[in-house]
C-alpha positions in Angstrom: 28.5 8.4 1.8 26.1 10.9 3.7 25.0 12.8 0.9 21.4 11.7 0.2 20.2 10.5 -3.3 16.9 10.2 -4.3 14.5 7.5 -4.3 14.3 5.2 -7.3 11.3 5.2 -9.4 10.3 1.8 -8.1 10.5 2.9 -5.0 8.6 5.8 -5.1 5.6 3.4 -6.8 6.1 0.8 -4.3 5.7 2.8 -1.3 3.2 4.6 -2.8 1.2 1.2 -3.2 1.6 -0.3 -0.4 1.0 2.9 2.0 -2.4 3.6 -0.6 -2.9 0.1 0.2 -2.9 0.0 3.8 -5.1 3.1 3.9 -7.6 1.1 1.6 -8.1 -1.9 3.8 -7.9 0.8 6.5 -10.9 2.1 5.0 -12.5 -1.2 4.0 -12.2 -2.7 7.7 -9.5 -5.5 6.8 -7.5 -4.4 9.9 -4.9 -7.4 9.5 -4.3 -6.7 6.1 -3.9 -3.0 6.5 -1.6 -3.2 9.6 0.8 -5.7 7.7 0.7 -3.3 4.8 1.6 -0.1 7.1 4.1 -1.5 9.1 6.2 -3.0 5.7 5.7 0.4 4.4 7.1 1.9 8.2 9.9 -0.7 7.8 10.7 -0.1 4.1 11.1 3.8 5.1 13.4 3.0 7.4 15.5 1.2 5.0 15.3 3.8 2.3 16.4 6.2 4.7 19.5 4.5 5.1 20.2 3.5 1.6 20.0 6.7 0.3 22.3 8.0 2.7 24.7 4.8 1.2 24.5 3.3 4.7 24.4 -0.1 5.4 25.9 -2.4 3.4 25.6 -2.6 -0.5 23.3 -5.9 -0.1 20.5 -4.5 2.2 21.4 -1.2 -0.3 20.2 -3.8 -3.6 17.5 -5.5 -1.2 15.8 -2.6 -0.8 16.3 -1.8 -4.9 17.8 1.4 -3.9 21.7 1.7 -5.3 24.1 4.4 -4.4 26.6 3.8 -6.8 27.4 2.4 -10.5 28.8 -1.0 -9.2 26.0 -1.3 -7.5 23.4 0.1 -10.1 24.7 -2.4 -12.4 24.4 -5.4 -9.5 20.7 -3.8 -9.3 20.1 -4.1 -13.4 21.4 -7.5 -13.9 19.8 -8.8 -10.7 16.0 -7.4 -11.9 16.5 -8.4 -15.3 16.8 -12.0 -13.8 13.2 -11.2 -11.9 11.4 -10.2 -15.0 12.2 -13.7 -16.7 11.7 -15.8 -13.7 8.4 -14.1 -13.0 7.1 -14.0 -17.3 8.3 -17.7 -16.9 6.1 -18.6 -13.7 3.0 -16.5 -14.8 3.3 -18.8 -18.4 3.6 -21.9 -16.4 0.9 -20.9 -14.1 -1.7 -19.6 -17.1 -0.5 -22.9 -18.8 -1.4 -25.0 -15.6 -4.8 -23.3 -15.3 -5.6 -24.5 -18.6 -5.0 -27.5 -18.1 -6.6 -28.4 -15.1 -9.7 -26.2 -16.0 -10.8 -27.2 -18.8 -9.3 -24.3 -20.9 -10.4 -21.6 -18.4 -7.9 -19.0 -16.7 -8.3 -16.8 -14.1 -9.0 -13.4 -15.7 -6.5 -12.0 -12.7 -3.8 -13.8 -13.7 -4.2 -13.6 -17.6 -4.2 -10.3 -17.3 -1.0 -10.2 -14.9 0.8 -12.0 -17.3 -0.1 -9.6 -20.4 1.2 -6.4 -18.2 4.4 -7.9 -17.4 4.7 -8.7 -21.3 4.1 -5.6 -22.5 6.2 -3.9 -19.7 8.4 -6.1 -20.7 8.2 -5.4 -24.6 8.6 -1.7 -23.9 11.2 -1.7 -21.5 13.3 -3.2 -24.3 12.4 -0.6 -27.4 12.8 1.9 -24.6 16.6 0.5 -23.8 17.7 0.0 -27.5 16.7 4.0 -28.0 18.7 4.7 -25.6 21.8 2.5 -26.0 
């Protein structure tokens, strides 16, 4: 298992975020923020390093989104298909709860969050029936 793989897509964008992240609230003087968000991204190298080498074991491998083989990139599928619907679920609940207690109004922020994980979501599904 010492042959490297590459990084996933997600984690590419992740620690592309969070490191542009840190650097931001570098550069915006929110120290706390910016150290928390450089040291996850420190840690999370550290773990991708490892997992694309397929060391450690296959949970911290899937904990870091980062598979090295077919059992485990199918563990990986199932387990992130499960996130997308619990988190579509909570943003409806939360947009719904907003409403309610707002008098109709919802936060722009969170509106918004919920239409991008809908239409990620709506894609991601014409995207997998082309392919299958």
């Amino acid at each position: 298992m010492d042959t490297p793989r590459q990084l996933t897509w997600f984690n590419r964008i992740l620690l592309a975020v969070v490191v542009a992240g840190g650097l931001w609230c570098t550069a915006t003087g929110v120290w706390w923020f910016a150290a928390g968000l450089l040291g996850t991204a420190a840690a999370l190298g550290v773990v991708l390093w490892r997992a694309v080498r397929g060391r450690g074991s296959d949970t911290r491998r899937l904990d870091a989104a980062q598979p090295f083989d077919e059992r485990e990139h199918a563990a990986s599928t199932w387990s992130f298909a499960v996130v997308g619907r619990t988190a579509i679920v909570a943003l409806v609940a939360a947009v719904v709860v907003q409403a309610a207690t707002r008098d109709g109004r919802v936060d722009a922020t969170l509106a918004s969050a919920l239409v991008l994980v809908c239409l990620v979501w709506a894609t991601a599904i014409r995207l997998a029936l082309r392919r299958a």
